[in-house]
N, C-alpha and C positions, 0 to 999 in steps of 0.2 A: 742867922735864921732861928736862933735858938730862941730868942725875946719875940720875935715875931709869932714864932707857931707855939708861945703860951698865950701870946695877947689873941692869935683866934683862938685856941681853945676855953679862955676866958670871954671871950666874948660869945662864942657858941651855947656856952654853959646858961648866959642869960635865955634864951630862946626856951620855951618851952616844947614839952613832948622832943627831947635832943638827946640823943645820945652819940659820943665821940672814943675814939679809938684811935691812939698815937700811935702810929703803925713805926716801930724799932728797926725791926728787924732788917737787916741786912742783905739775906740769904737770897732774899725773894727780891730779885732787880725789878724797877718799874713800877712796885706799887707805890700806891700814893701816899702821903704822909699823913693823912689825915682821912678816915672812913667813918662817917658819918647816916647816922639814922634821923631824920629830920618830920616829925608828923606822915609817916611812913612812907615818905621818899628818900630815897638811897645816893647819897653825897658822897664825893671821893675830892679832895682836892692835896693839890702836889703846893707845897708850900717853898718860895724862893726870897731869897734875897732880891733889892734890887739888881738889876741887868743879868740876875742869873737865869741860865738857860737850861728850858729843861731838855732833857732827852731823848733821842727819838723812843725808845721802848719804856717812858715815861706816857708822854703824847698818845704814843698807839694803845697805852690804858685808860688815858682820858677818855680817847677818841671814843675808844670799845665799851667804856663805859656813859657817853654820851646816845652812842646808836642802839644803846637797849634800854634809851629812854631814862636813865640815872641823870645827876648831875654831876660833871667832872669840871674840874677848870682848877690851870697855875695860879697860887694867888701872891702876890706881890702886895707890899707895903701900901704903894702905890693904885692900886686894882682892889684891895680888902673894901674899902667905905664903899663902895659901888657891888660889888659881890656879897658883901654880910647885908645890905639892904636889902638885894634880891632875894636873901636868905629868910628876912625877920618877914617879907611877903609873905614867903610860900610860909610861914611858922604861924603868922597870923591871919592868913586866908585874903590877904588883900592884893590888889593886882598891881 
């Protein structure tokens, strides 16, 4: 997980108006690995290996941060080229 979640933060970094926060911390179960400010939409994404799962009070912050209109989602190896696409959209205003 560790090569993955620099290669998005390195890829985030390209995007402009992006600001990224590697979320450490332990204490706090569920939040996301990764909290993002993107052209002032609010990104949260939980970063996996592949076939790793996330968990349920992982989910239920996706979730919570999806129903107030944020952007949350798992991203997977697998899942990043499809997700950083939708990303560089919403970065450069294209649909």
């Amino acid at each position: 997980e560790k090569n993955f979640r620099k290669k998005v933060c390195e890829d985030l970094s390209t995007l402009p108006d992006c600001w990224v926060e590697s979320i450490q911390q332990v204490a706090i179960r569920g939040t996301p690995d990764l909290i993002v400010c993107l052209k002032g939409h609010f990104i949260a994404l939980e970063i996996k290996k592949e076939g790793g799962v996330v968990a349920p009070l992982q989910q239920y912050k996706l979730d919570q941060i999806t129903k107030a209109k944020g952007y949350g989602a798992a991203v997977r190896p697998s899942t990043w080229p499809e997700i950083f696409s939708h990303l560089k959209r919403m970065a450069y205003g294209s649909s």
